[in-house]
N, C-alpha and C positions, 0 to 999 in steps of 0.2 A: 519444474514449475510448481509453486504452490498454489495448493486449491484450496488448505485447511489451515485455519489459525485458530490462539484464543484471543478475542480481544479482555482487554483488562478489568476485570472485576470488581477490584477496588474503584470503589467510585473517586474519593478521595484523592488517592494515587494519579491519577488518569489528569485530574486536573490540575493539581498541583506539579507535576513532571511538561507538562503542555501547557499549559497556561491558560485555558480554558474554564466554560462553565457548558457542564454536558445538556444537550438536549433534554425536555422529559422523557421522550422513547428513545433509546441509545439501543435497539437492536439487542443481540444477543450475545452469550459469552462465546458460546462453541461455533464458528463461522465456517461457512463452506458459502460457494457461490449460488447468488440468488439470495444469500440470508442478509438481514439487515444489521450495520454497524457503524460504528463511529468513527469521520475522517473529520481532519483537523486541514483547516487551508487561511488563505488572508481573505479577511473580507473585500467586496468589491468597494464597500465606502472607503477603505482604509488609506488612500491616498487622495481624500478629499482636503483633508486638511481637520476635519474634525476630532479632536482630542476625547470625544467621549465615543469613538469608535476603538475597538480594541487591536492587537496587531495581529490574534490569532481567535479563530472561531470555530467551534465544532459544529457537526452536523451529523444525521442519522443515513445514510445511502446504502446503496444493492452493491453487494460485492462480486464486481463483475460491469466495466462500461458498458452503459448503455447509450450508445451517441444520437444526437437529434434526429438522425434521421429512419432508425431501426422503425419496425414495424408494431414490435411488441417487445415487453420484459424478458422475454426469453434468451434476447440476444443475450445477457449477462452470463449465462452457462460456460462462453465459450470466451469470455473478454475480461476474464479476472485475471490474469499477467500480461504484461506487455513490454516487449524486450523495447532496451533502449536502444538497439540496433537499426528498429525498422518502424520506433514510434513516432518520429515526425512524419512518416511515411504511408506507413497503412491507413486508409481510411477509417477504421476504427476509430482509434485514438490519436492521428493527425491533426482533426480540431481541437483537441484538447492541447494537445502540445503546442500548436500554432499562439491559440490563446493563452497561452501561462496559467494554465488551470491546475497547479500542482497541489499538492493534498503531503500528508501526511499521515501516515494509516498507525494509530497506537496497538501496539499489541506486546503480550507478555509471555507467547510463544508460538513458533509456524512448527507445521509437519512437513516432513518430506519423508518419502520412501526409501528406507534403505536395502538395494539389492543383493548385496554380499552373500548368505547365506542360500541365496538363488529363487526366494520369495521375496517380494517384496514387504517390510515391515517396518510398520509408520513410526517414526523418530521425531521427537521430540528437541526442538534445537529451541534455547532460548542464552540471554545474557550471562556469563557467567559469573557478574556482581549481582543477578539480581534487578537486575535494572527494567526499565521499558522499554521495548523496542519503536523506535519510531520509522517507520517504511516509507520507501517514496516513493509517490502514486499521482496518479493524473484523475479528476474529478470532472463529470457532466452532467448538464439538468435535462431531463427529456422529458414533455409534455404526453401524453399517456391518450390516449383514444376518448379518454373519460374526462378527459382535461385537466387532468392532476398532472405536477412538475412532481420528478422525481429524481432525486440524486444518487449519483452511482459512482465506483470508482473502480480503481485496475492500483495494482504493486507492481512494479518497476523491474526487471530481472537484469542480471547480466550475464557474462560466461566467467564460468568458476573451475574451468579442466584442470588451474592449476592453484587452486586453490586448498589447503590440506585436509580441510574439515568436508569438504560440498564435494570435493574433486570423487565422495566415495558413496558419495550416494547418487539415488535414481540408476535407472536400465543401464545393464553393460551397453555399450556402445551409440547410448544416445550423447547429444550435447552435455555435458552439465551446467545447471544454471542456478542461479542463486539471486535472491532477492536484495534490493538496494537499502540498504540497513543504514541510516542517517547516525554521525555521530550527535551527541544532544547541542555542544556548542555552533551547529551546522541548521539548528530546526529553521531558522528565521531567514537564514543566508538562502535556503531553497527555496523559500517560500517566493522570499520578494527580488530571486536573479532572474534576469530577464533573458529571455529563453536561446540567445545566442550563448548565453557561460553556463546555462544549467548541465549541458553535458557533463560538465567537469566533477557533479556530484554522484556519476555512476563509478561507484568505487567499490572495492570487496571489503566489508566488514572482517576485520582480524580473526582470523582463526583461535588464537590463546582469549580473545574475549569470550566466546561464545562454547555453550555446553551441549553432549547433546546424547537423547538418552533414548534404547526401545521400550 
């Protein structure tokens, strides 16, 4: 399960790879759960018919769902992955899923532990052109004690035991899991599939694309 990414630095890059225009607070570069960053999803105008609405829009949110009905921010601690196993499922992230609330999470490289060695030592996995990673994630707005809306998100995992690259990291003998890693010509297809064919986009990113380094 990832709890640690960077998102993308390059401002530039970020928008022209997404299609996008960043928020002014776009969060931070080095992300752990609870910190703030930028998720890419479709607007809710977007099928009004209005041609000065865009197909994709960024936004600034807590990494980690926070769903309407938590009590406080805290819940993000524990809601920053959500397997596609049990996401229509769990109350967590069930309404999100229910709703088509898909997101896409930019980033330019995740951590995950690797245990070989018999310590765990944080690795570094990113594209191996170089590229940006676009993750796929479910997004919520949750109204706050103070009356603030605030946006939040979760990255998508799947099982990866036989996957060549993930299959060797994280604890002996747990699950292994790996995040839902979007190809680029696929950004728009997940955005706007309506939530009976979205499963079909929980797939293992290639092993020979991806690099990965302690």
């Amino acid at each position: 399960m990832c709890s640690h990414f960077h998102a993308i630095y390059d401002r530039a890059k970020l928008e022209k790879v997404f299609g996008v225009t960043l928020p002014l607070h776009h969060g931070v570069h080095d992300v752990w759960p609870t910190y703030l960053a930028v998720f890419v999803r479709r607007p809710l105008e977007a099928d009004v018919g209005d041609k000065a609405v865009p197909d994709r829009e960024a936004l600034t949110g807590v990494f980690g769902l926070i769903p309407a009905w938590a009590k406080d921010d805290k819940f993000a601690r524990r809601t920053y992955n959500a397997r596609s196993e049990t996401m229509a499922t769990l109350p967590s992230f069930r309404d999100a899923w229910r709703k088509g609330h898909k997101c896409i999470i930019p980033a330019e490289a995740i951590y995950e532990p690797d245990w070989r060695s018999g310590k765990a030592r944080a690795t570094r996995i990113v594209r191996s052109d170089g590229g940006a990673m676009g993750i796929a994630g479910l997004w919520s707005a949750w109204k706050s004690p103070a009356g603030d809306w605030i946006f939040s998100f979760t990255m998508l995992t799947i099982n990866a035991d036989d996957h060549p690259l993930m299959r060797n990291l994280h604890k002996p003998g747990d699950e292994k899991r790996m995040l839902v890693i979007l190809p680029e010509a696929s950004y728009d297809d997940w955005l706007t599939a309506p939530v009976t064919r979205s499963t079909a986009f929980m797939q293992q990113y290639p092993a020979d694309r991806m690099d990965a380094s302690s």
